[in-house]
Backbone atoms as SQL, in Angstrom:
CREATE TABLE atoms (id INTEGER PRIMARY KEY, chain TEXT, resi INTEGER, resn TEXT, atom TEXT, x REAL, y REAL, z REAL);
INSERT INTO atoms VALUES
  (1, 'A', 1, 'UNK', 'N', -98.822, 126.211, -156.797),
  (2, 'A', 1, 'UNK', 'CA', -100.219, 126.556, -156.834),
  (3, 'A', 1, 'UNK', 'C', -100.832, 126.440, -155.436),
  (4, 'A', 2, 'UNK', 'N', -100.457, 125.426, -154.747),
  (5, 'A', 2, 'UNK', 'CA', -101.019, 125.320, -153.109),
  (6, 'A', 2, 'UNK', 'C', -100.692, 126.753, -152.256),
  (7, 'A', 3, 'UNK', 'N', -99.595, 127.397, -152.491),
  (8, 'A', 3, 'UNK', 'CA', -99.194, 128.488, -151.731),
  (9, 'A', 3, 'UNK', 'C', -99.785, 129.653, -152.274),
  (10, 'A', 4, 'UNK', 'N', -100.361, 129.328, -153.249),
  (11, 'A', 4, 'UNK', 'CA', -101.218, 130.836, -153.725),
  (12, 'A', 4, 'UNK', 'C', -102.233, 130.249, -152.944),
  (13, 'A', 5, 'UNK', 'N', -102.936, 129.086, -153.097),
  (14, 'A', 5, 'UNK', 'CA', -104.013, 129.008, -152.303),
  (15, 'A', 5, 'UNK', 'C', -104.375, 129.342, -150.930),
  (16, 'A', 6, 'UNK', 'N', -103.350, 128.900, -150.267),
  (17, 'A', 6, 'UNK', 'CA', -102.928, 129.247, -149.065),
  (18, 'A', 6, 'UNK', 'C', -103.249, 130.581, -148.772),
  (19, 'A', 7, 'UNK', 'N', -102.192, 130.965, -149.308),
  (20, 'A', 7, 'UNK', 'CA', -102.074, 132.727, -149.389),
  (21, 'A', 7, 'UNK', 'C', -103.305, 133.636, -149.696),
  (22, 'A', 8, 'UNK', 'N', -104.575, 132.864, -150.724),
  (23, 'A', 8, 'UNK', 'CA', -105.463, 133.676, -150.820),
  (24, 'A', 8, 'UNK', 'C', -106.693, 133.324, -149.155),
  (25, 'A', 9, 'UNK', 'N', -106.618, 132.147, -149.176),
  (26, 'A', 9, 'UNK', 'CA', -107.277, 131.829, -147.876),
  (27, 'A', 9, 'UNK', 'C', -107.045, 133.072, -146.521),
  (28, 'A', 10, 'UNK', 'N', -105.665, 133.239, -146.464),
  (29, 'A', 10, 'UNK', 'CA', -104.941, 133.743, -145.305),
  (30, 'A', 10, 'UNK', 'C', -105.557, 135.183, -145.810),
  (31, 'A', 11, 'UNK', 'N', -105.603, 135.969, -146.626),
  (32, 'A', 11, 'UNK', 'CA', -106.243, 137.273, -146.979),
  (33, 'A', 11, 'UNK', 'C', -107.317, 137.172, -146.519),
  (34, 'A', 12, 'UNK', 'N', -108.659, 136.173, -147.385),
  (35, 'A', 12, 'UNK', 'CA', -109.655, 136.202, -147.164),
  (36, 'A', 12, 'UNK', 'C', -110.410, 136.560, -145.825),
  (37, 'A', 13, 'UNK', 'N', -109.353, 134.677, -144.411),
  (38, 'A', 13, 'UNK', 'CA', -109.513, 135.296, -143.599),
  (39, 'A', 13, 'UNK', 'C', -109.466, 136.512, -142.931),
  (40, 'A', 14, 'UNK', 'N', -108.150, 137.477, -142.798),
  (41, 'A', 14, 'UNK', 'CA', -107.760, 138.812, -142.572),
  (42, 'A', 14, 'UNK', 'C', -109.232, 139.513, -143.003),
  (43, 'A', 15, 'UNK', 'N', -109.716, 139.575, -144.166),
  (44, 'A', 15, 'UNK', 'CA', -110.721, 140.657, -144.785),
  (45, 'A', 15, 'UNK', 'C', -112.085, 140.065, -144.020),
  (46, 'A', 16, 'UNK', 'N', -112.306, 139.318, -143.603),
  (47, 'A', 16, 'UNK', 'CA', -113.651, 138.195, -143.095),
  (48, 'A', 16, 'UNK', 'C', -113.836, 139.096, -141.617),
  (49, 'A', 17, 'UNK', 'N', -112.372, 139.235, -141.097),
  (50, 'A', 17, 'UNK', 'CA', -112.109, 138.915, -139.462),
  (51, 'A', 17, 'UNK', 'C', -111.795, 140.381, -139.309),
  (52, 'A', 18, 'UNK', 'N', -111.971, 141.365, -140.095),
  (53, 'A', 18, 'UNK', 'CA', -111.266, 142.594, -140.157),
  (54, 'A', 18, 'UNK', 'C', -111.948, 143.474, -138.418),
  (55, 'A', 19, 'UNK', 'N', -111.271, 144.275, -137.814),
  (56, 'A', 19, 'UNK', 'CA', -111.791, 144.135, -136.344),
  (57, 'A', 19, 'UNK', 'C', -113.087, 145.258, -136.867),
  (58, 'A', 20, 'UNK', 'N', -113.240, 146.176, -137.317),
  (59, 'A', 20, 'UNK', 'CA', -113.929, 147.160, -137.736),
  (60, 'A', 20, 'UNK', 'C', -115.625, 146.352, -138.548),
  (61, 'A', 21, 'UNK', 'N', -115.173, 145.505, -138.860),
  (62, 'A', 21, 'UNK', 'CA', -116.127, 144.907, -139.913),
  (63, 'A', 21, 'UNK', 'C', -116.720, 143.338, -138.299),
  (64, 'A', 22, 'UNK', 'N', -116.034, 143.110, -137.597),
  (65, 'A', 22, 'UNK', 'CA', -116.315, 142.173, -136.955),
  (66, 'A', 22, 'UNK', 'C', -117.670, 142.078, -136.659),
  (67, 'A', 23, 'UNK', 'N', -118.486, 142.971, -135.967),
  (68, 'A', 23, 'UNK', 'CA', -119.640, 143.533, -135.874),
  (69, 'A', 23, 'UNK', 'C', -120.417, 143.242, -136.105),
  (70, 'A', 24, 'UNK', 'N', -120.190, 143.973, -137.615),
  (71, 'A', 24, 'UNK', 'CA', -121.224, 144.737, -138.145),
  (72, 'A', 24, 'UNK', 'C', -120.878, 144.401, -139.651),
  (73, 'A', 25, 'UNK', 'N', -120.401, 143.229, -140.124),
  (74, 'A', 25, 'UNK', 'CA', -119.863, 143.054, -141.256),
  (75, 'A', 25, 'UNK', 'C', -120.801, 143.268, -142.888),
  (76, 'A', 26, 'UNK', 'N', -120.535, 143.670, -143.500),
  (77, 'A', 26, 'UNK', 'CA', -121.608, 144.156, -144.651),
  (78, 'A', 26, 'UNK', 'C', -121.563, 142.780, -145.534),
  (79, 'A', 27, 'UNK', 'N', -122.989, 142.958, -145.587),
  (80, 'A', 27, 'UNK', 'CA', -123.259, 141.602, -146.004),
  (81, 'A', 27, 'UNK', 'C', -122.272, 140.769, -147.839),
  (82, 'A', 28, 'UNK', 'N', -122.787, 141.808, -148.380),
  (83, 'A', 28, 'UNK', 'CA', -122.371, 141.703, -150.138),
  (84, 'A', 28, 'UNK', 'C', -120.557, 141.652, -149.826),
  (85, 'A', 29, 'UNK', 'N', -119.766, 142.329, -149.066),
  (86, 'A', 29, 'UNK', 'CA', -118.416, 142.045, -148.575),
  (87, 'A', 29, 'UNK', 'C', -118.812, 140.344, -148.168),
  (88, 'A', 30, 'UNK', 'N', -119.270, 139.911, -147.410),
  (89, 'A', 30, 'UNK', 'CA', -119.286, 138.708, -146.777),
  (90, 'A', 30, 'UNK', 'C', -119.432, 138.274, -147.538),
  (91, 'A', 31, 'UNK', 'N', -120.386, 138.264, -148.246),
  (92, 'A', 31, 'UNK', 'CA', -120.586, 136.640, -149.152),
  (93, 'A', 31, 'UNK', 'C', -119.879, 136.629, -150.655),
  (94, 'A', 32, 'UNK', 'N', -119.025, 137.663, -151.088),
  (95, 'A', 32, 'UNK', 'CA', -118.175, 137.969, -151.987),
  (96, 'A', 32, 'UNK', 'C', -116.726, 136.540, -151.255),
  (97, 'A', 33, 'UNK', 'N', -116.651, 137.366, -150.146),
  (98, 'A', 33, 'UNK', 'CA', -115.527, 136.520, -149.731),
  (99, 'A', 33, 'UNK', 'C', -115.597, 135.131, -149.138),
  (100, 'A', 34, 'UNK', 'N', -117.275, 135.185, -149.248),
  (101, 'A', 34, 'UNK', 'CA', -117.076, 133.653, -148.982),
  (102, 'A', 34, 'UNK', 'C', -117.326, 133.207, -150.490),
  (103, 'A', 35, 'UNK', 'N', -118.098, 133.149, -151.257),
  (104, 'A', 35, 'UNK', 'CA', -117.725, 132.669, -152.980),
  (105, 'A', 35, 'UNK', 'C', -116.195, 132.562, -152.953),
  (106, 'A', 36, 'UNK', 'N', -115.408, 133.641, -153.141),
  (107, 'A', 36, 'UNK', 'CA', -114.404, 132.799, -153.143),
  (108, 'A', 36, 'UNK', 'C', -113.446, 131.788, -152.061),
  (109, 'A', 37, 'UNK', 'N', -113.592, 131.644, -151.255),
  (110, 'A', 37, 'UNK', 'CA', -113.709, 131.163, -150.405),
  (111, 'A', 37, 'UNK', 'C', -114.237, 129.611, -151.061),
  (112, 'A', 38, 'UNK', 'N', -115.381, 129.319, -150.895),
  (113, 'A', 38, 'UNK', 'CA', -116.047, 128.084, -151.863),
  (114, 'A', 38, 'UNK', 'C', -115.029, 127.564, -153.311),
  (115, 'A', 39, 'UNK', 'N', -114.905, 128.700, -154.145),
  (116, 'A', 39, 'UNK', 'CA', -114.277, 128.436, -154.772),
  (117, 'A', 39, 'UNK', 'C', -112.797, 127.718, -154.361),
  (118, 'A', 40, 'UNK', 'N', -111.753, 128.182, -153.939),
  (119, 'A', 40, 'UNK', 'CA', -110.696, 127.737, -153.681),
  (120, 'A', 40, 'UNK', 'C', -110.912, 126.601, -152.820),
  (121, 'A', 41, 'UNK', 'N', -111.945, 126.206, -151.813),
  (122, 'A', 41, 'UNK', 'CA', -112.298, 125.190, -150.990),
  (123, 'A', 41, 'UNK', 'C', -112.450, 123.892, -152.208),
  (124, 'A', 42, 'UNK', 'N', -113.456, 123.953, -152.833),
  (125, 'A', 42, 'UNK', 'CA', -113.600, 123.136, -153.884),
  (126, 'A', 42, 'UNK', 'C', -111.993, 122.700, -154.741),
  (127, 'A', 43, 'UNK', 'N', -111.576, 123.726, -155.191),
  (128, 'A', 43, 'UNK', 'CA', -110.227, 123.099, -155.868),
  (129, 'A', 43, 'UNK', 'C', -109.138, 122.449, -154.786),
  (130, 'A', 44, 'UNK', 'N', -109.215, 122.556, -153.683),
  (131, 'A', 44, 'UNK', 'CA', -107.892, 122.223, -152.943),
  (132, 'A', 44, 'UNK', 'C', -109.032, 120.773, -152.042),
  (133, 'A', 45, 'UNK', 'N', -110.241, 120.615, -151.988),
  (134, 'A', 45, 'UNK', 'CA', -110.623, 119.429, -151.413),
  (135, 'A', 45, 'UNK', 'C', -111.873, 118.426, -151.719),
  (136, 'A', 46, 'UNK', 'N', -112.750, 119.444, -152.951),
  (137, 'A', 46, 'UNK', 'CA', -113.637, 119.257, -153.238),
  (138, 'A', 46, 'UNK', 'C', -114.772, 119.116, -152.456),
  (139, 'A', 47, 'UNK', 'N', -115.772, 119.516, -153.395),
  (140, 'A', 47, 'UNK', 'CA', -117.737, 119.685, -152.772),
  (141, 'A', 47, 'UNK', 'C', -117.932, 118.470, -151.890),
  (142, 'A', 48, 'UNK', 'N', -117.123, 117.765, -151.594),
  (143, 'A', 48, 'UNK', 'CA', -118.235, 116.951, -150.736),
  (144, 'A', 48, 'UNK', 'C', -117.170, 117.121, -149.417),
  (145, 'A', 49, 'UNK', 'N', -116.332, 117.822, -149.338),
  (146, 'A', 49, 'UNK', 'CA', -115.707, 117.636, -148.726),
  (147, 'A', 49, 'UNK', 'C', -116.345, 118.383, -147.153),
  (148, 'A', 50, 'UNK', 'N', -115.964, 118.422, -145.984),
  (149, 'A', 50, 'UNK', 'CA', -116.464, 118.879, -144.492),
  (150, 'A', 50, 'UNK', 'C', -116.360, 120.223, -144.674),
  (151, 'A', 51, 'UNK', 'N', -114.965, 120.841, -144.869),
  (152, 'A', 51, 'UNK', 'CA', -114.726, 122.400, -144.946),
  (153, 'A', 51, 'UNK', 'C', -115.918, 123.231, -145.878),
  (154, 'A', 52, 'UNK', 'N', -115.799, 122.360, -147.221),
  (155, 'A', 52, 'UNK', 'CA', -116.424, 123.064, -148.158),
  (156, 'A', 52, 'UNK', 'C', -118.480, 123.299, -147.576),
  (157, 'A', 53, 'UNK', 'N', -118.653, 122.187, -146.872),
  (158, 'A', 53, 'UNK', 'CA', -120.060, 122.077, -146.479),
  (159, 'A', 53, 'UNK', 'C', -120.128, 123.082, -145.538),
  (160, 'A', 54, 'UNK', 'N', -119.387, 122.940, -144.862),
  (161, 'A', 54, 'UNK', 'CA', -119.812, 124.169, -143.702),
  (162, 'A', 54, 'UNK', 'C', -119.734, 125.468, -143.890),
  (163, 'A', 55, 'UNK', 'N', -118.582, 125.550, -144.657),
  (164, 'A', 55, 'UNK', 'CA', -118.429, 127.189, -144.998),
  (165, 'A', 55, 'UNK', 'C', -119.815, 127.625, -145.920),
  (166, 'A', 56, 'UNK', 'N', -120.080, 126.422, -146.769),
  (167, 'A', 56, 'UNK', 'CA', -121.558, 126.849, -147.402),
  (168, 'A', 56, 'UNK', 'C', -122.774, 126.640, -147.424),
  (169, 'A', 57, 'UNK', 'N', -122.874, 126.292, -145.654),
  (170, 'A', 57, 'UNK', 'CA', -123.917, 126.297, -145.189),
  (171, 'A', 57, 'UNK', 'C', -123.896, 127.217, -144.105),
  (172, 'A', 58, 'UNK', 'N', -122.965, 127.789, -143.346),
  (173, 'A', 58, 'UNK', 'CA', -123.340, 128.740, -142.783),
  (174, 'A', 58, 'UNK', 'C', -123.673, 130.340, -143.314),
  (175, 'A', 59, 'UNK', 'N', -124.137, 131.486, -142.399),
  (176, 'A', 59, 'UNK', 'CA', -124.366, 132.754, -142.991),
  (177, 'A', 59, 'UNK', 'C', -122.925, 133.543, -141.541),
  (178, 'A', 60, 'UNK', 'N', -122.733, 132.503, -141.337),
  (179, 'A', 60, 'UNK', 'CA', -121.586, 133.187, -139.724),
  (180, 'A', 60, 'UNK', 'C', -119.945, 133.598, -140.605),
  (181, 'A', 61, 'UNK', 'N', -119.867, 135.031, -140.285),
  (182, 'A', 61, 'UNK', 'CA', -118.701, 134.851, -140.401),
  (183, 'A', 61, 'UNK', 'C', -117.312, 134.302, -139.345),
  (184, 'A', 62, 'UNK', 'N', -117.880, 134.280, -138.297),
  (185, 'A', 62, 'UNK', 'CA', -117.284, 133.793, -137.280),
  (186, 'A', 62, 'UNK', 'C', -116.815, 132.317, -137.818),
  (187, 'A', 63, 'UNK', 'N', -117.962, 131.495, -138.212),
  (188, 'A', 63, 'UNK', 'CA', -117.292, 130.051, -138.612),
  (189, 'A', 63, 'UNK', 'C', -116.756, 130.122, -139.844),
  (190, 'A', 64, 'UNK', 'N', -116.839, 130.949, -140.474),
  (191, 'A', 64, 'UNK', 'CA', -115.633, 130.727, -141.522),
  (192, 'A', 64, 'UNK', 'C', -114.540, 131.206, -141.337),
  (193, 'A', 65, 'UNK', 'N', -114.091, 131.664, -140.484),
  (194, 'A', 65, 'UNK', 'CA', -112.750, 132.104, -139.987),
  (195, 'A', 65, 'UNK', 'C', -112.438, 130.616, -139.474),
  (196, 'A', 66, 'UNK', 'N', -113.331, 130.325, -138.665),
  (197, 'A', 66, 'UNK', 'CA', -112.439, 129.230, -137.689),
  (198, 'A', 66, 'UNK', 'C', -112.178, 128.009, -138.320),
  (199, 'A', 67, 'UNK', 'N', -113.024, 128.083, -140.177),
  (200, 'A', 67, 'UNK', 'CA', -112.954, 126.995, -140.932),
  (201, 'A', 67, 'UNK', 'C', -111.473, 126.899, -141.390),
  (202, 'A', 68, 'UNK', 'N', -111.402, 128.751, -141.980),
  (203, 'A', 68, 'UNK', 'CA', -110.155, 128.586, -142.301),
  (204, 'A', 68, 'UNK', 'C', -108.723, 128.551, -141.306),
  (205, 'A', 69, 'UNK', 'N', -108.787, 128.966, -140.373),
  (206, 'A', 69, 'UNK', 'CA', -107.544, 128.819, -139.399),
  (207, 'A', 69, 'UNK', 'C', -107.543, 127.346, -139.479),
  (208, 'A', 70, 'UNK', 'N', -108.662, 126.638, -139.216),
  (209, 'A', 70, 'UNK', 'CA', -108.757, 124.824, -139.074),
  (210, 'A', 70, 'UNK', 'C', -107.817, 124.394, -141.096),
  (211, 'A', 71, 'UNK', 'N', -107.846, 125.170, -141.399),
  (212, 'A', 71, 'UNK', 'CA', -107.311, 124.485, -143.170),
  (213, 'A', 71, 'UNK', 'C', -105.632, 124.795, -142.755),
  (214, 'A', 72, 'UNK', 'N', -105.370, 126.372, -142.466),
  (215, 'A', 72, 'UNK', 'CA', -104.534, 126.882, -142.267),
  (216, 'A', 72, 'UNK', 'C', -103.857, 125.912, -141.161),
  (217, 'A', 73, 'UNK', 'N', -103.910, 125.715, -140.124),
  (218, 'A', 73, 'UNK', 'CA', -103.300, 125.132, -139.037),
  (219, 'A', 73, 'UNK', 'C', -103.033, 123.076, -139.553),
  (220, 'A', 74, 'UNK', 'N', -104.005, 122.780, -140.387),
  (221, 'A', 74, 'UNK', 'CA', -103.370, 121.354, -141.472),
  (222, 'A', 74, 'UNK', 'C', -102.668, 121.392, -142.114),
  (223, 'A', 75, 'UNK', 'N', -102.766, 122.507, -142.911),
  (224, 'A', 75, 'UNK', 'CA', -101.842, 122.797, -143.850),
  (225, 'A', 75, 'UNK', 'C', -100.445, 122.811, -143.605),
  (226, 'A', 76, 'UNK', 'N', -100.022, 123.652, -142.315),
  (227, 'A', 76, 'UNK', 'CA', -98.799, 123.853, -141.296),
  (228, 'A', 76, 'UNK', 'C', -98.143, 122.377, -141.008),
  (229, 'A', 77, 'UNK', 'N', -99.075, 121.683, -140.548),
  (230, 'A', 77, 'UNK', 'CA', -98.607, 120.067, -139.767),
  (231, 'A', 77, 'UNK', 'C', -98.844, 119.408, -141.327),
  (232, 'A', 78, 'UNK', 'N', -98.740, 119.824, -142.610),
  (233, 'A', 78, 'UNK', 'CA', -98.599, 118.763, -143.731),
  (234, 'A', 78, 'UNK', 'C', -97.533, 119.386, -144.323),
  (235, 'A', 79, 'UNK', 'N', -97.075, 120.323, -144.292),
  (236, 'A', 79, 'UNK', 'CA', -96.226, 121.158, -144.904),
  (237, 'A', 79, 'UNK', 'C', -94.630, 120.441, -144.628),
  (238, 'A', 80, 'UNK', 'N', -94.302, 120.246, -146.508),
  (239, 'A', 80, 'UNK', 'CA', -93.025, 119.573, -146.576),
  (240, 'A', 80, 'UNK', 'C', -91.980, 119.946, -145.323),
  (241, 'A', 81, 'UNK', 'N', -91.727, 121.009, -144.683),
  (242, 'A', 81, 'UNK', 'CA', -90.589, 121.273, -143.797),
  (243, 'A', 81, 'UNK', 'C', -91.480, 121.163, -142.444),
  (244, 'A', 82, 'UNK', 'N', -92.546, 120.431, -142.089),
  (245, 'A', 82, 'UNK', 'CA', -92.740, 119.707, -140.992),
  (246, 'A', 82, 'UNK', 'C', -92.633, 118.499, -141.102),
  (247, 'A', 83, 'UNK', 'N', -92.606, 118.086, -142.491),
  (248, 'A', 83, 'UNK', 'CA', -91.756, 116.399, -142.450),
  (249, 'A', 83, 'UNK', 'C', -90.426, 116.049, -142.354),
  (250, 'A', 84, 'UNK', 'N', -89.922, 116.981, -142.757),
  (251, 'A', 84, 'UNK', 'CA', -88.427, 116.602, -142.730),
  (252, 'A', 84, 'UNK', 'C', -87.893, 116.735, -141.473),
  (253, 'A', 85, 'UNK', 'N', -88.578, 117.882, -140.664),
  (254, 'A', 85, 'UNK', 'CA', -88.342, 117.382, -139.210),
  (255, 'A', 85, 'UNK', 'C', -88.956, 116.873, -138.268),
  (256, 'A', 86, 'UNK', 'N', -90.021, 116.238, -138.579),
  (257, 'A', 86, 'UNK', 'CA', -90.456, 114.704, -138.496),
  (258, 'A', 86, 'UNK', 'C', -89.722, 113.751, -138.457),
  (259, 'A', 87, 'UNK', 'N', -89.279, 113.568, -139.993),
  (260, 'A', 87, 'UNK', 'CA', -88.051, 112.393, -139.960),
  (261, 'A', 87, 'UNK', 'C', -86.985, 111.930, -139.220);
């Protein structure tokens, strides 16, 4: 279930950050993808959590990209096959 999460994050970003939409991004696209966005934030860390506050307090899509690369790039350094070569 974490790697779907993952995986939908990693879209989201892509569709958030799209170079065409960077701009000039349409709003009802934006905040579609940030709802879910919120949503999956909430199940993988919960509402009180830092990620979840910021992503839903800003109107930037800029910081929600950099929220999610910041989940994405933890996720990487927690990820079972960075422990084992850790160990």
């Amino acid at each position: 279930m974490y790697w779907y999460f993952r995986s939908e994050l990693a879209k989201l970003g892509q569709e958030i950050e799209q170079p065409e939409l960077r701009g000039a991004i349409d709003e009802a696209t934006f905040f579609a993808a940030k709802g879910k966005v919120l949503d999956i934030l909430n199940v993988l860390y919960g509402e009180k959590s830092r990620e979840f506050r910021v992503v839903k307090l800003t109107s930037s899509p800029a910081t929600v990209v950099k929220v999610l690369n910041h989940v994405m790039r933890r996720s990487d350094m927690n990820s079972p096959s960075s422990k084992v070569v850790n160990l």
